[in-house]
N, C-alpha and C positions, 0 to 999 in steps of 0.2 A: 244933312238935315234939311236943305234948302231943297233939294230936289224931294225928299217925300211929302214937305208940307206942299209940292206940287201936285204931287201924286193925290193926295188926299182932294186936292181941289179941283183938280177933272173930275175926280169920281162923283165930287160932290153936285156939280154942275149938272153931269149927266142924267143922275138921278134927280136932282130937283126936276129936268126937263120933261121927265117923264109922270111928275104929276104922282108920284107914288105919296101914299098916305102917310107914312114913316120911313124915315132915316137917324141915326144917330151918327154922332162923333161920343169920343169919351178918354179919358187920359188914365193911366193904370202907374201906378206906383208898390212897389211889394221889394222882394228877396229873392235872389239865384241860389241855388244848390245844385249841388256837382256830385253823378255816379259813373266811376269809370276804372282803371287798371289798378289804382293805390287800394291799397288793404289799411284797416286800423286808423279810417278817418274818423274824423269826430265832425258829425256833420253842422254842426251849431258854429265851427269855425269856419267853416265853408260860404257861410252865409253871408252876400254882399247884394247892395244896394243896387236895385233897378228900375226903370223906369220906361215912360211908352206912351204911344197914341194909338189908336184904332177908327175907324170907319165901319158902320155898320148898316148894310141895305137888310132890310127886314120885307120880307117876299106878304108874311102873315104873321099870325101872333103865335104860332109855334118856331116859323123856320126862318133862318137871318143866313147873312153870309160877311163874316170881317174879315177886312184886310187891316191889319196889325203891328208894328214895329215896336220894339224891344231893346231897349241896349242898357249897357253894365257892367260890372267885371263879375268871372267866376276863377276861385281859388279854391285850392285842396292842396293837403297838405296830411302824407301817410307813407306807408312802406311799400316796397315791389321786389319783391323775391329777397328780402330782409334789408334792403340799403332804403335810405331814408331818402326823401324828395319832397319837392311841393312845386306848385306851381300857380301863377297870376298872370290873371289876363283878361283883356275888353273884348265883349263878345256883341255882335248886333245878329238880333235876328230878327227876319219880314219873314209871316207866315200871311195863309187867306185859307180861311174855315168856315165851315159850317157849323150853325149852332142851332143847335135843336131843343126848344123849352119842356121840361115836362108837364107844365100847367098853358092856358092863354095868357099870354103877359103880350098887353102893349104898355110901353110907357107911358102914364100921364092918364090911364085910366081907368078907375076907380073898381071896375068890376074884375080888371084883372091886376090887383096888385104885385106880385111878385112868383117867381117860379123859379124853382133850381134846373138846371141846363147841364148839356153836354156838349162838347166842342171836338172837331176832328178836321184836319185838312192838309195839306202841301207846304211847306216852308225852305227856308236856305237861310244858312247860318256863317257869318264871317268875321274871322278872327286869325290872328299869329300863330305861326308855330316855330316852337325853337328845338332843337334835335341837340343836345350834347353828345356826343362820341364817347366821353372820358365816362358820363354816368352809367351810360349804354353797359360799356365794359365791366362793369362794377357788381352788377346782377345779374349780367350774362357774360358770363366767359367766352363764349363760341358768337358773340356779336362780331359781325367781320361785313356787313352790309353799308358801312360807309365810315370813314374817319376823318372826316372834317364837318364842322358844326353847322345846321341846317336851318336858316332863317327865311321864312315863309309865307306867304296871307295863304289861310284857306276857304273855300268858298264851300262847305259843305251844305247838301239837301238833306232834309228832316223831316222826321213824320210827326207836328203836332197832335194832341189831343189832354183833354181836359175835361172837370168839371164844374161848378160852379150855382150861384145862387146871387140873385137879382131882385133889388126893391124898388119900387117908384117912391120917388121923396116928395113929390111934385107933380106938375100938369108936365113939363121939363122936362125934369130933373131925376133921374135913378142912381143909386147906388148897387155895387156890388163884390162879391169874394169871388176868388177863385183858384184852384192848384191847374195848371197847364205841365206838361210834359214832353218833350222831344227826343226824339229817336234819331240820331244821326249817323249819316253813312258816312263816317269818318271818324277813327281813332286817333285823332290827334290836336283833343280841346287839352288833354293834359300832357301834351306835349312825350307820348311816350306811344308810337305807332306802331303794333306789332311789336312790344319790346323784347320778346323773348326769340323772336326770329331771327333766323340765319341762314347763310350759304354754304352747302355742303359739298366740298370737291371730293373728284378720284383720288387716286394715286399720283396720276402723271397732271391733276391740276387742268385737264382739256374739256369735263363735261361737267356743268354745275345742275345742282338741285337747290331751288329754294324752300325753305320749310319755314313753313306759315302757320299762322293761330288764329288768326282774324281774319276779316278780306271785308268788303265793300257792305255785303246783308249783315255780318256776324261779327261784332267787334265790341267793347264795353265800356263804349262812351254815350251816356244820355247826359239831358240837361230839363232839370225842374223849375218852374218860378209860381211863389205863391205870392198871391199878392190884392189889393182894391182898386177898383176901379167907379170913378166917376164919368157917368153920362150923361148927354145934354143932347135933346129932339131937336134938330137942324130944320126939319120940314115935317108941316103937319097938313098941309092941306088947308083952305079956306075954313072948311068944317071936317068932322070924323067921320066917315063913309059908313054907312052900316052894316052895308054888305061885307064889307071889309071886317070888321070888329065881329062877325056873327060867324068867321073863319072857324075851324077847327085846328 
């Protein structure tokens, strides 16, 4: 944690230096939910407490850019190929997005109160992974890809994107919603990688073939967070630039 509230304070430096008209910080409070290999979830169980900062350089009063950090635990809890599972776990994710308003919103001014948004950008996502063997075998007979138990950090990259909707409370101060979503190139938030995979031998045991269902692009693990966030204007400049506010 010490090292991002560093992070956050270069960036914020840099940009004060630079005299730009708006910048935010803002803190986001909401919910994780988990889509991935288990069938017969109930998504309302899924649901766990999350929380976060962001940083946000705003270019004009359409186009911003946050960098954003997340963490939480995500759990689910359903079937895979009829045997029963679940699984719990702290997940942290840093993403850095573009957000794009569909109306002018600056914060804190009066002509541009509020506007719903879109959000899209680059992320990585890090958390545990635990591989059982004994369950492996339980819903796949022909699992023969390892038999001792796999304990692991994973470092997976992720495709955010979202959308949302933003109000100014304030000269300050804004509020706002928003559902985000993550695409991750890793099958192993619920701890079940490729679970129907295996190794298929000859005859005489000398030539293998691996038979795959997933891979790095194609695999069915995403991760959702809905959730509120409060902002609060860092730098506003001496006075509001006009030029600046008469952006498109």
């Amino acid at each position: 944690m010490r090292k991002i509230l560093l992070v956050f304070a270069a960036v914020w430096i840099t940009v004060s230096g630079k005299a730009q008209i708006t910048a935010d910080i803002g803190v986001w409070g909401g919910t994780s939910v988990y889509f991935g290999d288990l069938d017969e979830t109930n998504p309302l169980q899924s649901l766990n407490p999350n929380f976060g900062a962001y940083f946000r350089y705003n270019f004009n009063s359409r186009v911003g850019l946050r960098l954003m950090f997340l963490t939480g635990n995500f759990s689910g809890q359903g079937v895979i190929e009829g045997a029963e599972t679940s699984f719990e776990k702290g997940v942290q994710d840093f993403s850095l997005q573009a957000e794009i308003n569909f109306l002018r919103y600056i914060l804190g001014v009066e002509k541009t109160p509020y506007s719903a948004y879109v959000t899209a950008g680059v992320g990585v996502a890090y958390f545990p992974y635990d591989m059982d063997p004994e369950l492996y075998a339980v819903f796949n007979p022909k699992h023969n890809k390892g038999n001792f138990p796999v304990n692991e950090s994973v470092m997976a990259p992720t495709i955010p994107f979202g959308i949302g909707f933003k109000y100014t409370l304030g000269q300050r101060l804004g509020i706002g919603i928003e559902y985000q979503m993550r695409k991750m190139f890793s099958d192993k938030l619920d701890n079940l990688d490729d679970p129907l995979a295996f190794i298929n031998y000859n005859a005489d045991a000398t030539i293998k073939e691996e038979i795959k269902y997933t891979d790095l692009t194609h695999n069915n693990d995403w991760s959702g967070y809905l959730g509120i966030h409060i902002t609060y204007k860092i730098y506003m400049g001496k006075k509001a630039c006009p030029a600046y506010e008469s952006k498109n």
